[in-house]
py3Dmol code that shows the C-alpha trace and the ligand (Angstrom):
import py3Dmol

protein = """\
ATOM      1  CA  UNK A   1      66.985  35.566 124.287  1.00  0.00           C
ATOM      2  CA  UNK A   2      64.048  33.734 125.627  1.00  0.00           C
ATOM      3  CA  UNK A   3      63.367  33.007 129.516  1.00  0.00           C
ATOM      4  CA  UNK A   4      61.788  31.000 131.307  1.00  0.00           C
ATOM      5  CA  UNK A   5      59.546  33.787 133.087  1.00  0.00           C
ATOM      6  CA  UNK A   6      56.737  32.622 135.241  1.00  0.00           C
ATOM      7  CA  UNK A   7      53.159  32.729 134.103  1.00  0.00           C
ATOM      8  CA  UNK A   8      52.472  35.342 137.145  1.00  0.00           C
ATOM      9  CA  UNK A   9      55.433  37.822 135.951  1.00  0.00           C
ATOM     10  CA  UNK A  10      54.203  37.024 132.046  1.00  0.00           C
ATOM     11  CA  UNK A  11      50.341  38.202 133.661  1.00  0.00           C
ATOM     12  CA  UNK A  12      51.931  41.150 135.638  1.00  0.00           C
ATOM     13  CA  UNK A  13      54.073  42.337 132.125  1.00  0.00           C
ATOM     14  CA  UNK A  14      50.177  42.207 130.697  1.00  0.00           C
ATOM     15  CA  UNK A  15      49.001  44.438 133.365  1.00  0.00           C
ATOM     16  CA  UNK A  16      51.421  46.282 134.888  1.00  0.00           C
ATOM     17  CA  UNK A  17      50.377  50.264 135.123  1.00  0.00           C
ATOM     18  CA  UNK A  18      53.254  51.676 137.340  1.00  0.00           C
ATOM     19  CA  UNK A  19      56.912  50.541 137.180  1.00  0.00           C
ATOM     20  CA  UNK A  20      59.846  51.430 139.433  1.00  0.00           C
ATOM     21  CA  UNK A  21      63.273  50.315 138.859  1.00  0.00           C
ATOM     22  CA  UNK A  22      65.785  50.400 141.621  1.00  0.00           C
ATOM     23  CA  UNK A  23      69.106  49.810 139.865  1.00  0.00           C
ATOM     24  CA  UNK A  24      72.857  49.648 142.085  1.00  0.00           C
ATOM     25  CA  UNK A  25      76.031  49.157 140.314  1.00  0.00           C
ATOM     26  CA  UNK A  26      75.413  46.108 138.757  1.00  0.00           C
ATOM     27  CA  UNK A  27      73.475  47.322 135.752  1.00  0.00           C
ATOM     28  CA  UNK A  28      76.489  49.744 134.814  1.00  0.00           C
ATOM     29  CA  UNK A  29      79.158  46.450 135.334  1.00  0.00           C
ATOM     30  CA  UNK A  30      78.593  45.856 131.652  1.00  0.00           C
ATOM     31  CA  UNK A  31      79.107  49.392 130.659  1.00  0.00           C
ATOM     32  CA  UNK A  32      82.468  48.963 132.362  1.00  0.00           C
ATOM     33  CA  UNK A  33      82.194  50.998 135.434  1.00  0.00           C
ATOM     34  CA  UNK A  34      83.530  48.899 138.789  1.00  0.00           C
ATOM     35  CA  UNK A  35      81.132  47.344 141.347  1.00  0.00           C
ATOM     36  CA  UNK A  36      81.794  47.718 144.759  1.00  0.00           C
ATOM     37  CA  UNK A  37      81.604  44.667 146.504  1.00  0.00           C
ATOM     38  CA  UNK A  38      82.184  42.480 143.543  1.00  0.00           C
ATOM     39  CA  UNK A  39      85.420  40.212 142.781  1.00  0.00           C
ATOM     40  CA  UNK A  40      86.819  43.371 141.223  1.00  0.00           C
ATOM     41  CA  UNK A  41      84.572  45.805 143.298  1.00  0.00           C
ATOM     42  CA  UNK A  42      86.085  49.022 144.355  1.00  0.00           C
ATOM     43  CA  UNK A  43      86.400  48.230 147.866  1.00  0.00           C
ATOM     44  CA  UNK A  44      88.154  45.074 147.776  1.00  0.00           C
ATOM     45  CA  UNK A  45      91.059  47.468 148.278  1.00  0.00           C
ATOM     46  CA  UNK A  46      89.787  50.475 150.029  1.00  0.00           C
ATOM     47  CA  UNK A  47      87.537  50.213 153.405  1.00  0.00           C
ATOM     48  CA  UNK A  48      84.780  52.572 152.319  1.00  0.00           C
ATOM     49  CA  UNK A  49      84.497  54.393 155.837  1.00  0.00           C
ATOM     50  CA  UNK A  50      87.810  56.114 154.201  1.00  0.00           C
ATOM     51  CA  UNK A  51      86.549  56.794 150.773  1.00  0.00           C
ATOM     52  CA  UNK A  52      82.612  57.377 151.086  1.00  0.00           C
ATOM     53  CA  UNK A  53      82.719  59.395 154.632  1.00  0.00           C
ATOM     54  CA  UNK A  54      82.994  62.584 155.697  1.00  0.00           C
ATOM     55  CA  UNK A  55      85.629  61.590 158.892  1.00  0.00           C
ATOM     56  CA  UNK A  56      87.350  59.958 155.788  1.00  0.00           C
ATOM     57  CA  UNK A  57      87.471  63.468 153.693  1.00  0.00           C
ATOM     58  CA  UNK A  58      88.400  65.841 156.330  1.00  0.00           C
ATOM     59  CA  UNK A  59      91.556  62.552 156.971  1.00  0.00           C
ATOM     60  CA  UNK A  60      92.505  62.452 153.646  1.00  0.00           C
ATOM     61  CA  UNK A  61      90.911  64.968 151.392  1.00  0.00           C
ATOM     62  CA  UNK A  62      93.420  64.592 148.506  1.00  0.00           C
ATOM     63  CA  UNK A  63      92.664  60.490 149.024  1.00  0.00           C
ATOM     64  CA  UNK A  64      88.748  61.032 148.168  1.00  0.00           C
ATOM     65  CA  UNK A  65      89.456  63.100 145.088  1.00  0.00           C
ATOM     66  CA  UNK A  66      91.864  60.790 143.838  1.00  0.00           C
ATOM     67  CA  UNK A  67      89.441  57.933 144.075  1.00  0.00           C
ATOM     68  CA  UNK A  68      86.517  60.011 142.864  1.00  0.00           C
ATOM     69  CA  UNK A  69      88.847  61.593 140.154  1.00  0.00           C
ATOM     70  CA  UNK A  70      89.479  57.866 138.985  1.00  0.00           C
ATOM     71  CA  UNK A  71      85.919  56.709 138.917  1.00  0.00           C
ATOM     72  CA  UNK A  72      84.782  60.248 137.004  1.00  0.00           C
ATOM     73  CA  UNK A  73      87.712  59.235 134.241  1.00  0.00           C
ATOM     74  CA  UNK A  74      86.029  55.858 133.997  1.00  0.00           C
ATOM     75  CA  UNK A  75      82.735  57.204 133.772  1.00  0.00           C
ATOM     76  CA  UNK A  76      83.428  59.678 130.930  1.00  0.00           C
ATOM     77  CA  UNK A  77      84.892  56.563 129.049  1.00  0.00           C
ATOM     78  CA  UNK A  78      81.980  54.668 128.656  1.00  0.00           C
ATOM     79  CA  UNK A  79      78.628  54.384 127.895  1.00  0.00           C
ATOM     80  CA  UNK A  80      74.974  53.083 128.861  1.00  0.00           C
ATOM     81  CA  UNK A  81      74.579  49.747 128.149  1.00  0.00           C
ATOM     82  CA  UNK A  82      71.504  47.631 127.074  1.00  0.00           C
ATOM     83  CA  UNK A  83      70.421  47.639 130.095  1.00  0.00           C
ATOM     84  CA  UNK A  84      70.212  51.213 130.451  1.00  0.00           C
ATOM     85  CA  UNK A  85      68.572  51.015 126.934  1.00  0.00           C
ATOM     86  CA  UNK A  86      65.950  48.619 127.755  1.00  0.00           C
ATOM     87  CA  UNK A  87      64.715  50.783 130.877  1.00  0.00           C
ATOM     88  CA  UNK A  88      64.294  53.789 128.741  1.00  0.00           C
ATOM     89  CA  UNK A  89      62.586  51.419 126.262  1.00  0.00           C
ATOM     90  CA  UNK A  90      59.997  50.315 128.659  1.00  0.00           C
ATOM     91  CA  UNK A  91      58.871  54.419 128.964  1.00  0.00           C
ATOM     92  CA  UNK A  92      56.488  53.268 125.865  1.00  0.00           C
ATOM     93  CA  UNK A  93      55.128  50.171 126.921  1.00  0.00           C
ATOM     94  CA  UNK A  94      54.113  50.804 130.587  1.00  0.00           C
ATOM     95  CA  UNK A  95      51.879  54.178 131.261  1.00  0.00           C
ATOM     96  CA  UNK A  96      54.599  55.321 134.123  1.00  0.00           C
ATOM     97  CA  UNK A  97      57.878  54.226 134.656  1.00  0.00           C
ATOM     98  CA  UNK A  98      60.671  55.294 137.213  1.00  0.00           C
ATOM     99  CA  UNK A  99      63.722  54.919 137.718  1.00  0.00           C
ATOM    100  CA  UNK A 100      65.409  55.052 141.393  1.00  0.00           C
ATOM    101  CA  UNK A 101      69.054  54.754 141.403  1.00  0.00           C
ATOM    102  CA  UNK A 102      71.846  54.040 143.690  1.00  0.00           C
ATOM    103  CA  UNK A 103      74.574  55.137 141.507  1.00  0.00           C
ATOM    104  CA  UNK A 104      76.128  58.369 140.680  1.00  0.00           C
ATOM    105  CA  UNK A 105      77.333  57.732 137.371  1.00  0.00           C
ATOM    106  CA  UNK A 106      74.314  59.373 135.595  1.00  0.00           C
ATOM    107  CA  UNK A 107      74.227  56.960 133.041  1.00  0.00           C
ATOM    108  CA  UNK A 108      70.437  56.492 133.453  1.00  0.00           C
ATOM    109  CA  UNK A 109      70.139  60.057 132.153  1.00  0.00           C
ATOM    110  CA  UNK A 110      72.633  59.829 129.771  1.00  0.00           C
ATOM    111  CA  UNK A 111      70.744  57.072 128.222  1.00  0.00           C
ATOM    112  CA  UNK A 112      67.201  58.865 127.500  1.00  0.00           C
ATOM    113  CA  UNK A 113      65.512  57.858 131.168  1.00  0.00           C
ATOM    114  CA  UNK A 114      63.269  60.806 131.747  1.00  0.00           C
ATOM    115  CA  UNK A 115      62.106  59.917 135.810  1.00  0.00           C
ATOM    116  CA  UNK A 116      65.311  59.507 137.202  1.00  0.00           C
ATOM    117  CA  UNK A 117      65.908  59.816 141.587  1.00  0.00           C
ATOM    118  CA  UNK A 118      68.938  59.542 142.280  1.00  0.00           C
ATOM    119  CA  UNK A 119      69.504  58.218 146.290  1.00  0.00           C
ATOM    120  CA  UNK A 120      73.113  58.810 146.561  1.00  0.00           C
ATOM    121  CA  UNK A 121      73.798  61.996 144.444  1.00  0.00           C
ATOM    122  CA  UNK A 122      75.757  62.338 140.820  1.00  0.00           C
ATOM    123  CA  UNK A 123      79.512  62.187 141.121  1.00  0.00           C
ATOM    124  CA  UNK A 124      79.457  64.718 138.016  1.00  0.00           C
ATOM    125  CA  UNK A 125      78.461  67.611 140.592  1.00  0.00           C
ATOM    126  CA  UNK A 126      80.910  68.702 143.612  1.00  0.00           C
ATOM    127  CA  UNK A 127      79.992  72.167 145.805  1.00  0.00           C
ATOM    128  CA  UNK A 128      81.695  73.224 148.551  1.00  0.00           C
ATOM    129  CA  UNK A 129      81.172  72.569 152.458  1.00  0.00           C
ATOM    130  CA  UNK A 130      81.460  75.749 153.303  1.00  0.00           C
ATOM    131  CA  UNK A 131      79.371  78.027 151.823  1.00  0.00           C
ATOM    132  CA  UNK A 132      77.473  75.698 149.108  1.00  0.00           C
ATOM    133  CA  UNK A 133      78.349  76.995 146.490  1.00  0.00           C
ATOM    134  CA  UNK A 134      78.370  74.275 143.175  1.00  0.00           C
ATOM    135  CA  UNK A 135      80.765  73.299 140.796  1.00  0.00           C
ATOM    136  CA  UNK A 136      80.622  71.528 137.879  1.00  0.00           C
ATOM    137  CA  UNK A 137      84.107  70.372 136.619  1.00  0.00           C
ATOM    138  CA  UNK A 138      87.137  70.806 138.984  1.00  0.00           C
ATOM    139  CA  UNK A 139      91.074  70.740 138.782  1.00  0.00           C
ATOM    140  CA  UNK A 140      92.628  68.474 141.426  1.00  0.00           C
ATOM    141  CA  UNK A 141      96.086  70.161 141.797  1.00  0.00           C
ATOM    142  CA  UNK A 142      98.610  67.039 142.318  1.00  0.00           C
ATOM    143  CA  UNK A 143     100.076  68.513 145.610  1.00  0.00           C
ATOM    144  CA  UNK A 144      97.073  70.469 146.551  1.00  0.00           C
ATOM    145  CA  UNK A 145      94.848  68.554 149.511  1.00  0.00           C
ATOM    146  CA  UNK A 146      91.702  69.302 147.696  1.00  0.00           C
ATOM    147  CA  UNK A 147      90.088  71.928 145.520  1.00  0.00           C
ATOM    148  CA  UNK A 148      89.124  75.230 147.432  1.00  0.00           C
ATOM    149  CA  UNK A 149      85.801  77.654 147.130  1.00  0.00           C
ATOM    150  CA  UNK A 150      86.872  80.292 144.670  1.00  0.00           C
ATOM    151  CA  UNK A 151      84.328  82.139 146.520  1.00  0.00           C
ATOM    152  CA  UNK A 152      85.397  81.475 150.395  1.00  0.00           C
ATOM    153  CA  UNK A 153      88.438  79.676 150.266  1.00  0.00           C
ATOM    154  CA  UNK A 154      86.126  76.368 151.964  1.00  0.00           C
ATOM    155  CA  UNK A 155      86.930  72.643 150.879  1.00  0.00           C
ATOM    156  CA  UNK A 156      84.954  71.551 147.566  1.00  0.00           C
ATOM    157  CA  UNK A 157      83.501  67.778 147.726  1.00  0.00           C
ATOM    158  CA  UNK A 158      81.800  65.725 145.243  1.00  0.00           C
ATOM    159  CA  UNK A 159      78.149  65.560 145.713  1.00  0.00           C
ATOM    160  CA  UNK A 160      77.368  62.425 146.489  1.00  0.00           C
ATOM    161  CA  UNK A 161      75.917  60.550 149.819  1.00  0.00           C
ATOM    162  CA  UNK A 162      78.480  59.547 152.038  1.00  0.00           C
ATOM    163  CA  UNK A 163      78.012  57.131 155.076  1.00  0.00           C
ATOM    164  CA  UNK A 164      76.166  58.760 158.117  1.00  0.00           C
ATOM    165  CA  UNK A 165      74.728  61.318 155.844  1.00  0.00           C
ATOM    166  CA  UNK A 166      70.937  61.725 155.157  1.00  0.00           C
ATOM    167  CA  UNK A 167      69.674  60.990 151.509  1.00  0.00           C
ATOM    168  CA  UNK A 168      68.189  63.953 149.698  1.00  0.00           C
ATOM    169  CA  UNK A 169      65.117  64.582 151.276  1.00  0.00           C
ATOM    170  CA  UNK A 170      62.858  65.475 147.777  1.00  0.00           C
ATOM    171  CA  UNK A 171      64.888  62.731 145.890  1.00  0.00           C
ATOM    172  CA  UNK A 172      63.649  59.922 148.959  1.00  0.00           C
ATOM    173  CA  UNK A 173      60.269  61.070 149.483  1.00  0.00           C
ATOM    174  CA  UNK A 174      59.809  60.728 145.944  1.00  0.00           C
ATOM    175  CA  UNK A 175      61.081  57.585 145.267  1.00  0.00           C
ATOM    176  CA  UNK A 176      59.142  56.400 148.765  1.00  0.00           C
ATOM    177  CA  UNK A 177      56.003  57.614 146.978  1.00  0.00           C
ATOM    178  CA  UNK A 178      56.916  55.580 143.755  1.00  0.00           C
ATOM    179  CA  UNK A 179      57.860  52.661 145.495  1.00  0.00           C
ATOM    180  CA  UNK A 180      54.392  53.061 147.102  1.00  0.00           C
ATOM    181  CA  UNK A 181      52.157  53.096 144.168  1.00  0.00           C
ATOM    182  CA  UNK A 182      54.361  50.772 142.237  1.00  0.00           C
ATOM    183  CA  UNK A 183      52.231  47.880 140.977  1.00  0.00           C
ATOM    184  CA  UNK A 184      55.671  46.291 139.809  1.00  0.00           C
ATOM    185  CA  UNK A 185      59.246  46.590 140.879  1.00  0.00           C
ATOM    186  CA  UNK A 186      62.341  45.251 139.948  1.00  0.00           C
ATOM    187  CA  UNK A 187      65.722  45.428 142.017  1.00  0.00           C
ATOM    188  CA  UNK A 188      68.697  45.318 139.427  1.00  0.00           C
ATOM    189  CA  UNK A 189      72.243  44.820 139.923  1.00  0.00           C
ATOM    190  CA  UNK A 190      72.510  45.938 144.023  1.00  0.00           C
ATOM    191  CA  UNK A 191      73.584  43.793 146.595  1.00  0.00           C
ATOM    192  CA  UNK A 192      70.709  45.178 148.885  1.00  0.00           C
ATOM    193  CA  UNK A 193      73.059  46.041 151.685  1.00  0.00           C
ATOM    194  CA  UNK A 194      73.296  49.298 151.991  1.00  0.00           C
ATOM    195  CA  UNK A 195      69.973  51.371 153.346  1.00  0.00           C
ATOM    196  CA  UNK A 196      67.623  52.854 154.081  1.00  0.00           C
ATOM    197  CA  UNK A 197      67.958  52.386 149.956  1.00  0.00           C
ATOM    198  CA  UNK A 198      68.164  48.342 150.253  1.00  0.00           C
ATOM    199  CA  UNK A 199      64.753  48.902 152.165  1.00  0.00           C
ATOM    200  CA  UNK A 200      62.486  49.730 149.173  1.00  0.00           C
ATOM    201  CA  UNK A 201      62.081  46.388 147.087  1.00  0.00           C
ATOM    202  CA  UNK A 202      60.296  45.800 150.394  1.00  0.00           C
ATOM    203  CA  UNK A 203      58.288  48.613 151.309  1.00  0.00           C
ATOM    204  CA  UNK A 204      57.449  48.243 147.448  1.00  0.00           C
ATOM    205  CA  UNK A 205      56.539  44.031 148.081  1.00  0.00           C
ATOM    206  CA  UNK A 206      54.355  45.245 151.238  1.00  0.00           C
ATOM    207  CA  UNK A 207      52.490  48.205 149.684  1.00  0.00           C
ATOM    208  CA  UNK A 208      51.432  45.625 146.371  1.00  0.00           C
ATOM    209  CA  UNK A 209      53.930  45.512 144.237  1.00  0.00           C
ATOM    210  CA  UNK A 210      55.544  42.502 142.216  1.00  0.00           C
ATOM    211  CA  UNK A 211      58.995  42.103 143.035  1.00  0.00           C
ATOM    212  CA  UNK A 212      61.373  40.690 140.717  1.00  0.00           C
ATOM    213  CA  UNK A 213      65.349  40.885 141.072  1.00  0.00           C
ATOM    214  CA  UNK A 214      68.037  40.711 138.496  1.00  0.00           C
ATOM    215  CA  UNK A 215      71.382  39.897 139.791  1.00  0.00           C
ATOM    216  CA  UNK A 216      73.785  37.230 138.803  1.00  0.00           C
ATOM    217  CA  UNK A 217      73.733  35.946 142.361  1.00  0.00           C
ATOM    218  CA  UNK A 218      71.702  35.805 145.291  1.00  0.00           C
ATOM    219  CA  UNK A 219      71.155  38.959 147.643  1.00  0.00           C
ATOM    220  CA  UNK A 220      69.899  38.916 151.017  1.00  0.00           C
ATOM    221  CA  UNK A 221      66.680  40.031 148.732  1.00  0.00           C
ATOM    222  CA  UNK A 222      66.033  36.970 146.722  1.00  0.00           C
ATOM    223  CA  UNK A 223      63.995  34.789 149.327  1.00  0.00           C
ATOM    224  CA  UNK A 224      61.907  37.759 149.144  1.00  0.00           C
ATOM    225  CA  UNK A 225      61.382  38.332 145.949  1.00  0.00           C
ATOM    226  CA  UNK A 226      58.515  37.076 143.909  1.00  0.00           C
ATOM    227  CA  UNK A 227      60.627  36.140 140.525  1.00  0.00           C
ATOM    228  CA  UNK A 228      64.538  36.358 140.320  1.00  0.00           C
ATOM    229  CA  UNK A 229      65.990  36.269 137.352  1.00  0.00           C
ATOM    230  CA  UNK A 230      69.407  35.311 138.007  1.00  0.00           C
ATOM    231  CA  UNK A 231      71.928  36.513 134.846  1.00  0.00           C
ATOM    232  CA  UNK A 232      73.438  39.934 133.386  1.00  0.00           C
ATOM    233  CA  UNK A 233      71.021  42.858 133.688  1.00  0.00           C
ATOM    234  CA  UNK A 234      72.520  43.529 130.250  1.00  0.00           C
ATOM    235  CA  UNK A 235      70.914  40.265 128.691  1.00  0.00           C
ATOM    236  CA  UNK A 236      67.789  40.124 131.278  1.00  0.00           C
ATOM    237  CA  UNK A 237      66.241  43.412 130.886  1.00  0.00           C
ATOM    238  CA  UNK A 238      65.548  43.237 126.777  1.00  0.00           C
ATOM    239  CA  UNK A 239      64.179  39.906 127.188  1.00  0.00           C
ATOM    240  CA  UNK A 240      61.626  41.749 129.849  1.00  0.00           C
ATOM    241  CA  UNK A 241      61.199  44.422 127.651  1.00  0.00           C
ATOM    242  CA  UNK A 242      60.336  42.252 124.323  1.00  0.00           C
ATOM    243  CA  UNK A 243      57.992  39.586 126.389  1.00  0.00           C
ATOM    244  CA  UNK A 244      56.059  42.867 127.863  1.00  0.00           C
ATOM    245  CA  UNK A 245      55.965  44.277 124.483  1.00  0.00           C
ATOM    246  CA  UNK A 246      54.345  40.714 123.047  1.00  0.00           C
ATOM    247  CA  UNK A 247      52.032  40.134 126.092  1.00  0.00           C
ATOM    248  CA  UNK A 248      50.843  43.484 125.710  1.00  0.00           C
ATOM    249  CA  UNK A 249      50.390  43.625 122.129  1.00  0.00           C
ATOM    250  CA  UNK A 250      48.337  40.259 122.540  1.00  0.00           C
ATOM    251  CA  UNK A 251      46.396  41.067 125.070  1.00  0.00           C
ATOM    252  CA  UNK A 252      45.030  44.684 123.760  1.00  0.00           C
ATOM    253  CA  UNK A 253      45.266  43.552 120.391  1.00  0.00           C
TER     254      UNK A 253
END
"""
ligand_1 = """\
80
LIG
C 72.045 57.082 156.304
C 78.832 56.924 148.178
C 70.859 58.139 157.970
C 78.442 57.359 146.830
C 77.683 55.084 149.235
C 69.733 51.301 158.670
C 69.009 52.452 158.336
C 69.671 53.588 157.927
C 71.078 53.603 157.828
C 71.792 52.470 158.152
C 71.124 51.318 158.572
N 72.069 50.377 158.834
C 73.297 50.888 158.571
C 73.163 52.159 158.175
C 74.269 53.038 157.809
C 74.667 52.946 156.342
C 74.596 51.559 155.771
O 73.612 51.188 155.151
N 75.636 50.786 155.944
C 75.653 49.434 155.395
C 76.922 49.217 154.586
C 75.512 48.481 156.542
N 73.829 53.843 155.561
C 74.166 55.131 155.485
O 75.099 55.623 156.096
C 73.295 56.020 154.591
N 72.921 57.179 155.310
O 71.485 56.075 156.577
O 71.858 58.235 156.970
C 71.259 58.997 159.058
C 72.247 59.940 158.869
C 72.569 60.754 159.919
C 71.914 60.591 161.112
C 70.944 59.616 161.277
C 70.619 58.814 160.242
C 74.077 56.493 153.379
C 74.300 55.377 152.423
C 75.021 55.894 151.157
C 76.443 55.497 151.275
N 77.168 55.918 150.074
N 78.546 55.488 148.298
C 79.427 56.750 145.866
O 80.633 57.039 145.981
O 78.973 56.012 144.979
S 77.291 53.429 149.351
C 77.614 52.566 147.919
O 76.849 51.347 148.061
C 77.134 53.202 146.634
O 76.388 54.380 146.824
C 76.219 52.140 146.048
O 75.256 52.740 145.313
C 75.698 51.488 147.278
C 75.047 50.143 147.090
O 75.965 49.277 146.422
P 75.416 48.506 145.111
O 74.973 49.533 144.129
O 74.445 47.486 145.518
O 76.746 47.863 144.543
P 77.460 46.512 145.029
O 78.821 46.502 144.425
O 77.298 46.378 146.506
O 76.580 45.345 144.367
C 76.525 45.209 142.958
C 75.542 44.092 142.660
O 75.404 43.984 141.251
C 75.998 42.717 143.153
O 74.921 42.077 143.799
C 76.392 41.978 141.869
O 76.091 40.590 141.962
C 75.469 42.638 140.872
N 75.935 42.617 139.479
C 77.210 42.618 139.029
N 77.200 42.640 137.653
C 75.891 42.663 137.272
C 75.083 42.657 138.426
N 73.737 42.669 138.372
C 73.160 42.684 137.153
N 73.866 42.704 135.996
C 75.215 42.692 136.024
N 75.918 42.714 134.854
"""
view = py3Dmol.view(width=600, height=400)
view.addModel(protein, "pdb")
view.setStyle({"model": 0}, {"cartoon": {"style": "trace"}})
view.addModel(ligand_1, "xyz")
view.setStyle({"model": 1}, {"stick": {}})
view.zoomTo()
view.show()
């Protein structure tokens, strides 16, 4: 698939030292996992305040598991996409290469990315609120309100970032530092909305960085950006990777 990418993204591909990308649910749509804001997004039926809070869990604990049961059955169903692929891909072509994610579906990992922060947490690891302790896999008894500590008897939750809650610190001041010494960065699949995540393609425009977007449509982003490429991150991101690949092999050739 060939684009039409500008001659400044085609010069940054030649150049380009230090790459973050900053990927939301959009760039596991095509591995079959739901948005969340989309036409079929997650919360076209559910207000997240009830799903992704804690006021929400301590309401309706055996609600949350159910959802988060749901999207975990999803999520062992599928696979990373060629999106995913072409990230991993782009390890050997650009001296460092991050990824900071948005998601919890661990599919970055799952696909070979080696520099992986993840913002929000990874919906494959619960503990509980109580003492701390961490589970791996958990049984959500039908009638039961939510799964209990086997060490304190204390409510187990997945371990993810719910609304009001601070992002890991080590897993934000690292991607903060990335996004700082980022030379170029590329925002793919999020609708930029929710923060202080949606405020790094910026802090990554202001400290240097070429911005570029991938998204099917606009985001409150895209007047900012410095190239959007508007289509699947699926098709978008090989194209990136094989043009970089080219420009690169041309100009150190
Ligand atoms: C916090 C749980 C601080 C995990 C989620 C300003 C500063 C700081 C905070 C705030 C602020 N203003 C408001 C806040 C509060 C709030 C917030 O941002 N609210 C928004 C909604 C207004 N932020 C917080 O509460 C954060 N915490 O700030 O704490 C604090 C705390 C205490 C005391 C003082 C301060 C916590 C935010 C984390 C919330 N947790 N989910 C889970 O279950 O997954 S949010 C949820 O949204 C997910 O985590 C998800 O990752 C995130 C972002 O969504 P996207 O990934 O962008 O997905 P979306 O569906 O929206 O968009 C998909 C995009 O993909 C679309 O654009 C679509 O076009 C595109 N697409 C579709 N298909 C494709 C595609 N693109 C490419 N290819 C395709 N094939």
């Amino acid at each position: 698939m060939t684009l039409p990418f500008s001659d400044r993204f085609r010069s940054v591909l030649t150049s380009a030292q230090r790459v973050v990308a900053f990927t939301g649910a959009g760039i596991s749509a095509e591995s079959g996992v739901p948005t969340f804001r989309g036409d079929d997004g997650i919360w076209k039926k559910m207000r997240p305040e009830e799903l992704a809070s804690m006021n929400g869990f301590m309401k309706n604990p055996a609600l949350v598991w159910e959802w988060y049961q749901y999207r975990r059955t999803i999520i062992g169903k599928v696979q990373p996409n060629a999106g995913h692929r072409a990230l991993v891909a782009m390890e050997s072509v650009f001296p460092s290469m991050a990824i900071i994610t948005q998601n919890v579906d661990n599919l970055h990992r799952r696909a070979g990315s080696t520099l992986v922060y993840e913002l929000h947490g990874n919906i494959e690891r619960n503990y509980c609120i109580t003492c701390g302790a961490t589970y791996r896999d958990v049984e959500v008894h039908p009638r039961s309100r939510s799964p209990v500590c086997s060490s304190c008897g204390g409510l187990i939750r997945p371990d993810v970032v719910w609304f009001g809650e601070m992002l890991p610190e080590d897993q934000w001041e690292a991607a903060v530092r990335a996004t700082e010494s980022a030379d170029l960065f590329f925002s793919i699949g999020t609708s930029a909305v929710v923060y202080p995540a949606a405020s790094l393609p910026l802090v990554g425009k202001r400290a240097g960085a070429f911005l570029v977007e991938i998204n099917p449509e606009p985001t409150p982003l895209t007047d900012s950006v410095d190239e959007f490429l508007q289509g699947l991150a699926g098709m978008i991101l090989p194209a990136v990777l094989e043009v970089a690949r080219q420009v690169r092999r041309e100009n150190f050739a």
